[in-house]
N, C-alpha and C positions, 0 to 999 in steps of 0.2 A: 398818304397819311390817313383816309378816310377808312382804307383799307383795314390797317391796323386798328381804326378806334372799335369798327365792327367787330374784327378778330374779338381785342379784349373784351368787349362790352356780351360777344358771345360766352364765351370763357365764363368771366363774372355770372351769366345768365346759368350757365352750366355747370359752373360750382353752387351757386346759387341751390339750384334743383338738387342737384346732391348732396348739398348739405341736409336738406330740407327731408330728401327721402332716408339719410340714414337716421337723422333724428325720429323721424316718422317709425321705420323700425326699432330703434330703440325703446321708444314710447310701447308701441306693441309687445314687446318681449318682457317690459317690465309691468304692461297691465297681466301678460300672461299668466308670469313665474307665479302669483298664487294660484292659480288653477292648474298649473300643473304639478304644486306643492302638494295641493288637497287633492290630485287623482291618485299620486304618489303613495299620500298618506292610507289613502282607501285600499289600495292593491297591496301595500304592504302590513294592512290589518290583516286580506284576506289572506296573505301568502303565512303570514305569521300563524293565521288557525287552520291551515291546511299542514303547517309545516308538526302544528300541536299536533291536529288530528293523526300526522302519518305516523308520528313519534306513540302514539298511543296504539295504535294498532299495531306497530312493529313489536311493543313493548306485552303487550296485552293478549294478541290475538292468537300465541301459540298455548295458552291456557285456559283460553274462556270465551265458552258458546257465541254463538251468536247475538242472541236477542241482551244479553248483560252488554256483551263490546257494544251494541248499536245505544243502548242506554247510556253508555257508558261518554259515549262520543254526543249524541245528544245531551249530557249534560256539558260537557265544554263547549259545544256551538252554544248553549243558553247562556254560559258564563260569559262568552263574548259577546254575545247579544247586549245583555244588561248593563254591560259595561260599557257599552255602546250608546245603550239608550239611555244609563245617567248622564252619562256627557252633553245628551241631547236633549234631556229634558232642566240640564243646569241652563245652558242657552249660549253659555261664554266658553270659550274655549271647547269647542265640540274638536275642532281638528288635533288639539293635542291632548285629548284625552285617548282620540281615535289612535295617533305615534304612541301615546304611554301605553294602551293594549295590545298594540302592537310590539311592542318592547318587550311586555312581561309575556304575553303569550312565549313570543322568541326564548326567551332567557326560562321562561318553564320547560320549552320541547328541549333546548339545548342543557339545561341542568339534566332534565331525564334522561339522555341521550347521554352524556358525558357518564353519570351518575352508574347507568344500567353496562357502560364499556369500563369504567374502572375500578366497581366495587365488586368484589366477590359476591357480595350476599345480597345484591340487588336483587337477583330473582326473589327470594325470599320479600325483600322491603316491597317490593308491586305489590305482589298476591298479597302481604297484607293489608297494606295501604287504605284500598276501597273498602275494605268491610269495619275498621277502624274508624274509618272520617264517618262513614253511616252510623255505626255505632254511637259516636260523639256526640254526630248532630239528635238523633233520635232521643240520645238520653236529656240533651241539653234542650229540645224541643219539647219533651215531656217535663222538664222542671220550668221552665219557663209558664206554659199551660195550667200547671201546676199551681202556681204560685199567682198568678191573672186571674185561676177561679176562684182560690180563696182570699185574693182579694176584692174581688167582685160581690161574695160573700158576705163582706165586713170581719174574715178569721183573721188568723195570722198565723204563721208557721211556726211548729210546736220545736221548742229547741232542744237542743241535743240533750239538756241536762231531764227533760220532759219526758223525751223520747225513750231514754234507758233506764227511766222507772219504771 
């Protein structure tokens, strides 16, 4: 009988341990899963502005030199940046602001990508595209400017009915 209490009393000892070591693994797997959430998160930022940048070359590069495409591409690595580093400098939620650039990057290469296979007159919408947004922001930078100095001034802006007298 002595025999058997050992048996069990091993058994017990040895469920015991394994109980002990899979909970021990579990523990480990669920301190893990954020750290492998936010490397996730980070790889799939960079896949998402590599996946923009190759969409912008494929899209871009059979019409325009070099030095505008590398400009061109430098200004999307900075749009990623920034939007990187507000998320960074809000302090809350950096990882999902990190997934949401990662999202619209995605959903920008894939809209152009989609965009440039199933519209006829997409060549046409690129090449005009960039000179449009410059345009916009140029003019919209100059009435802004504009409008800072004469207020700085103490003017004010002469209105329309002023203007076409």
């Amino acid at each position: 009988m002595t025999m058997l209490n050992y048996f069990l009393q091993a058994a017990a000892f040895m469920f015991r341990f394994l109980l002990e070591l899979a909970l021990g693994i579990l523990v480990a797997i669920l301190y893990i899963i954020p750290w492998f959430l936010r490397a996730a998160t980070v790889l799939g930022w960079l896949a998402a502005a590599f996946l923009c940048l190759t969409t912008l070359r494929r899209i871009y590069s059979p019409f325009t030199d070099a030095v505008p495409m590398l400009a061109l591409e430098f200004l999307v690595i900075m749009l990623a940046l920034l939007w990187a580093m507000a998320g960074m400098l809000a302090g809350k939620h950096v990882w999902g602001v990190l997934a949401a650039g990662a999202l619209t990057l995605w959903g920008v290469s894939s809209g152009m990508t989609w965009l440039s296979i199933n519209w006829q007159h997409a060549d046409l919408f690129f090449r005009v595209l960039p000179p449009v947004l410059l345009a916009v922001g140029m003019i919209t930078l100059s009435i802004r400017t504009r409008a800072r100095r004469l207020s700085a001034h103490g003017m004010r802006e002469p209105s329309a009915a002023e203007v076409s007298a």
